[in-house]
Steps between C-alpha positions, in 0.01 A plus 500: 500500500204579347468833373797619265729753659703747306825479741512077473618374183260274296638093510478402155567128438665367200651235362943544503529441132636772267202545341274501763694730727487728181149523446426508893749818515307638190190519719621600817673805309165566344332491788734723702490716215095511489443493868818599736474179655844361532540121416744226604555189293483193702627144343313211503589121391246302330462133411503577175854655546646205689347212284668417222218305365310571173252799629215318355578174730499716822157707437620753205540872563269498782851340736662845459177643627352342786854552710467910466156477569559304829734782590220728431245298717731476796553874523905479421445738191250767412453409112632305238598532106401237288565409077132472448546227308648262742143619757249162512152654357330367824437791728703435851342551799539781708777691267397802213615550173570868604638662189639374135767783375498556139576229324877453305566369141292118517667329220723222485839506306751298385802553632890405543512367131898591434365719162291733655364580178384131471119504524293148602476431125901496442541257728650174369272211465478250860671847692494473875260743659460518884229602699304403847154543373254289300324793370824629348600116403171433319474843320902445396408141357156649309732793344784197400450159558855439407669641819605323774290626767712437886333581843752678702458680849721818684488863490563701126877528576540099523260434277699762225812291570404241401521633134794673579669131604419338229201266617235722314420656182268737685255619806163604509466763769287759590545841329368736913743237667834574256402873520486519902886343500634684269543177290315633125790527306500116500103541323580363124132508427164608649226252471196701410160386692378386146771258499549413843209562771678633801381320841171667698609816659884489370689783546307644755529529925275421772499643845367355728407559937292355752104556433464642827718780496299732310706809520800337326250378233394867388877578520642227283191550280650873362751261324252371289429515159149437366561421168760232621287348740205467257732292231614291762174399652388398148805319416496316876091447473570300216775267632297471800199333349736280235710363785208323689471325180806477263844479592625588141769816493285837481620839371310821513499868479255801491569861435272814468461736221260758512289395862442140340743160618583264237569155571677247341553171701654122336532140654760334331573112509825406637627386181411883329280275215203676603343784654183666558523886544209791474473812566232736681463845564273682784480818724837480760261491809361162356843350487443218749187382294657593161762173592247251615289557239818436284575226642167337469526535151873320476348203680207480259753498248697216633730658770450245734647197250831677388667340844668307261733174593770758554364614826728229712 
């Protein structure tokens, strides 16, 4: 089919976890809402479901990807809803970044900590903090070297057990992931971007369709938000020129005030002993060249050696 038609539903594929099934129905409502179209959710398995392997052993975010976007390129769904974070910064052939909704709350929190009023500071010396990302387990071990820092995988609900069994003193999850399953009364503290640099394009969507079907591009595309999709691109331009040469956790975030982006990006070594982070400001329709440029100057300063003998 390639023109949209009002009386057929739009496909759009998503992953079957909670969380992802939220944030897909988020859209489709919005888009209903926005446009008349009516949607249907259709569920989609990835690798990255199935495997119960570390995600950086079987490719990183990119596994939970590439099986919605096959789904895409064989015609079985219309469109698809991504976390932005988990989208590889190389652009895929034949499929558009259609529209990026506004973006939610991108911080990171602790969370699951039995005192709710404990805050990352009250923890007790050598505490067991969980979390699946090096970003987050880097950042942790720069803010308090003392903790004991454990890689764990799963979804926010088995990932909060595990402090409610016993086996941890606490989680790291994402603030937009907790809200969109109702899970925030288990948030003990919010970790402010000064303290913890969220991941590139946290807390935000993507939505994504074939190139070649213009006519569902322009009608994803009045989902977008400008101001969203600027930050992003300067947060992803970054971590796409530091990945081809640094494989050191990266955190970044940009937000406008008054028509200008700021930009604040870190790469941290694995062991959180040091870090190089700067900032940089420029006009939002520069965004793409506002993180390269930012990036340049991290690897002049070193970005490129804080791979660290942690990386393995």
């Amino acid at each position: 089919m390639s023109s949209v038609g009002a009386q057929t539903p739009l496909r759009l594929g998503t992953r079957k976890s909670l969380m992802a099934m939220k944030q897909s129905q988020q859209v489709a409502d919005m888009l209903t809402r926005r446009t008349g179209y009516a949607v249907e959710l259709v569920g989609v398995t990835t690798e990255g479901d199935v495997s119960r392997a570390l995600l950086a052993q079987i490719g990183g975010t990119g596994v939970f990807v590439s099986g919605l976007r096959d789904r895409l390129l064989s015609g079985e769904v219309d469109f698809v809803v991504h976390s932005l974070k988990d989208l590889p910064t190389a652009p895929p052939e034949g499929i558009a970044l259609a529209a990026v909704p506004p973006r939610d709350d991108p911080r990171d929190c602790l969370c699951g900590v039995p005192d709710l009023t404990a805050k990352l500071a009250d923890l007790p010396r050598a505490a067991r903090i969980g979390t699946g990302s090096p970003r987050r387990m880097a950042q942790l071990r720069a803010l308090r070297g003392d903790l004991d820092v454990v890689a764990i995988r799963g979804n926010a609900d088995t990932r909060l057990r595990k402090v409610e069994d016993g086996e941890l003193d606490a989680v790291v999850l994402a603030y937009a992931g907790l809200g969109r399953i109702g899970r925030i009364a288990s948030v003990a503290e919010v970790l402010d971007p000064d303290r913890m640099l969220p991941a590139p394009g946290q807390g935000a969507l993507a939505i994504e369709c074939r190139a070649d079907r213009p006519d569902l591009v322009a009608l994803l595309g009045t989902l977008d938000d400008r101001e969203t999709r600027a930050a992003v691109t300067a947060e992803r331009a970054v971590l796409a020129a530091l990945e081809a040469g640094c494989s050191a956790p990266v955190g970044a975030y940009a937000a406008e005030t008054d028509e200008k982006l700021y930009l604040t990006a870190a790469v941290i070594g694995f062991d959180g002993s040091r870090q190089i982070r700067l900032s940089a400001s420029g006009h939002p329709s520069e965004a793409e060249r506002l993180g390269r440029d930012l990036a340049a100057r991290m690897f002049a300063e070193g970005a490129d050696q804080l791979m660290g003998e942690h990386a393995h």
